[in-house]
N, C-alpha and C positions, 0 to 999 in steps of 0.2 A: 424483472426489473420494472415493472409497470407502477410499483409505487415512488420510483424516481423520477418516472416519465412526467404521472400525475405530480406529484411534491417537489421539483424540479427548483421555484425558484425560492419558494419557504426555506429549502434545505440550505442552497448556497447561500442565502441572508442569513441565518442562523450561524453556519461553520466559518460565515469568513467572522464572526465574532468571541470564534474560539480563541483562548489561550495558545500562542506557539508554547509546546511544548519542550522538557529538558531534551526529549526523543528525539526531535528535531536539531537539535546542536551538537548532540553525541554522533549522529547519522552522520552529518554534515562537517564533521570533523575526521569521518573517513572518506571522503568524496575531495580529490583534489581543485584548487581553485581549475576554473574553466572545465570541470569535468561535468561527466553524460548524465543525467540523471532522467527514469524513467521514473512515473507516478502510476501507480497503477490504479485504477478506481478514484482518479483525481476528484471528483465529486465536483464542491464549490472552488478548485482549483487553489485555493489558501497556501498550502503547504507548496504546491510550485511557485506561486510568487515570492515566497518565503525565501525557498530557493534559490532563484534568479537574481533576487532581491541581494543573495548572498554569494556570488559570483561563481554559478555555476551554471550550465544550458542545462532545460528540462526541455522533455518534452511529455506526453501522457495519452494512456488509452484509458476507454470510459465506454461502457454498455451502452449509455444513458445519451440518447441526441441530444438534447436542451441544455446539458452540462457539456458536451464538444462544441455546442454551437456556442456558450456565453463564453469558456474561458477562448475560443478562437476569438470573440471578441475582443478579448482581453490582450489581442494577441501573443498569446502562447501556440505551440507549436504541440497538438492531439489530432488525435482521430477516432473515432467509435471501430472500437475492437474489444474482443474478448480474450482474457489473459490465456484462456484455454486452446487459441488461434495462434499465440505471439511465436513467431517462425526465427527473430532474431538470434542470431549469436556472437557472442561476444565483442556485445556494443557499447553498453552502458560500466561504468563506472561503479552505478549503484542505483537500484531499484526500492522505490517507497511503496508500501502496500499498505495504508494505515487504514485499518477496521474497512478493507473493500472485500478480501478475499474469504472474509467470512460468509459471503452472500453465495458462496459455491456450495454444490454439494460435498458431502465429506470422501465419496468417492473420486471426486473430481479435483480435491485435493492436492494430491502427488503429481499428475497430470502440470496444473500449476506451477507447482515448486520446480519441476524438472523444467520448464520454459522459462523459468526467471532465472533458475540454474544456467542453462543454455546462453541466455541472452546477456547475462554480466560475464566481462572481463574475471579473469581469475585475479581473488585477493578482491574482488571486488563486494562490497557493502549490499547491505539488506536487511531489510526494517518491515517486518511486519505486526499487526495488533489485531485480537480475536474476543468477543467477548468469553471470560472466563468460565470453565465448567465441561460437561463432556456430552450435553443434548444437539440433537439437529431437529429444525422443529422451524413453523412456519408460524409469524409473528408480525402483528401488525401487518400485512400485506407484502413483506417480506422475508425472505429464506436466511436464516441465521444457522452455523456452524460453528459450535464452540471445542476448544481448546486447552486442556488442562496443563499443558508441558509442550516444547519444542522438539520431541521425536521425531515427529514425520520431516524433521528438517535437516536431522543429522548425518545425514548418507554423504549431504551437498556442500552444508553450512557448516562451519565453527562458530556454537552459540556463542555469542562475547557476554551477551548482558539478557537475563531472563526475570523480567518484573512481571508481579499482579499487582495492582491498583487497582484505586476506587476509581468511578468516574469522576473525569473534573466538574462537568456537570450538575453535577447529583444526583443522577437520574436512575440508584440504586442500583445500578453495574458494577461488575469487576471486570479488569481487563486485563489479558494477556499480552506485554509486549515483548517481542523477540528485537534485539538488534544482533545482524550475525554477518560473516566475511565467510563468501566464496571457501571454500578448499583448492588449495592449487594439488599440482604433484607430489609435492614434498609432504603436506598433511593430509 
């Protein structure tokens, strides 16, 4: 994560100029008002004030010190933790992962998925986004894992919504996003 460490504040001035996305309102329409919501790889922290903004508590973990230290400025409610660490269960409501979980290894993966599994309520929300395609590969100074399909999610997840898109950006990406709900007992 050292290229966050170093690109720390270029990055949050950048993304809090992004687009809220359609992702963001589909998500947020399974997450009840006043519900948990965990960010996983909160970055420039955008998408939690987004959140808050929309009547629900967030709070977020983030590799990245300079990015727990500006959005605590922000005062939002993180901590520097790694998804592969997250002990929680059955806290949140619903868990956001937008293009963070790609920076794990592909074997670290499943690892992941079963702690975010763990830590959301059953019937509970889950949103994550991978760049498209099936290489892992070390890019620009950081670790990228791609994505072709939502398999590795189906054990835990009922996919609801499975898009590829271009980037909004332009920045000649595809991307994979999943929005998906917990499995309870019944499914």
């Amino acid at each position: 994560m050292g290229y966050y460490e170093e690109h720390a504040k270029e990055y949050a001035e950048q993304s809090a100029n992004e687009p809220i996305r359609e992702d963001h309102a589909r998500f947020l329409s399974m997450v009840p008002k006043g519900g948990l919501i965990l960010d996983v790889g909160f970055g420039g922290a955008r998408s939690m004030l987004y959140f808050q903004k929309h009547g629900r508590h967030v709070c977020g973990i983030d590799t990245c010190e300079p990015f727990v230290e500006r959005a605590a400025s922000l005062g939002l409610e993180v901590k520097t933790l790694d998804v592969l660490q997250l002990e929680e269960r059955e806290k949140y409501d619903g868990v956001w992962a937008s293009a963070s979980l790609l920076h794990l290894k592909k074997e670290d993966l499943p690892k992941a998925i079963d702690n975010i599994a763990r830590a959301l309520k059953s019937g509970g929300a889950f949103y994550c986004s991978f760049k498209y395609g099936d290489s892992e590969r070390e890019e620009g100074g950081r670790h990228f894992t791609d994505l072709r399909d939502g398999a590795l999610l189906r054990d835990r997840f009922e996919i609801l919504r499975e898009d590829v898109s271009e980037d909004a950006l332009g920045r000649g990406n595809r991307w994979l996003s999943l929005l998906c709900r917990k499995k309870t007992a019944e499914n």
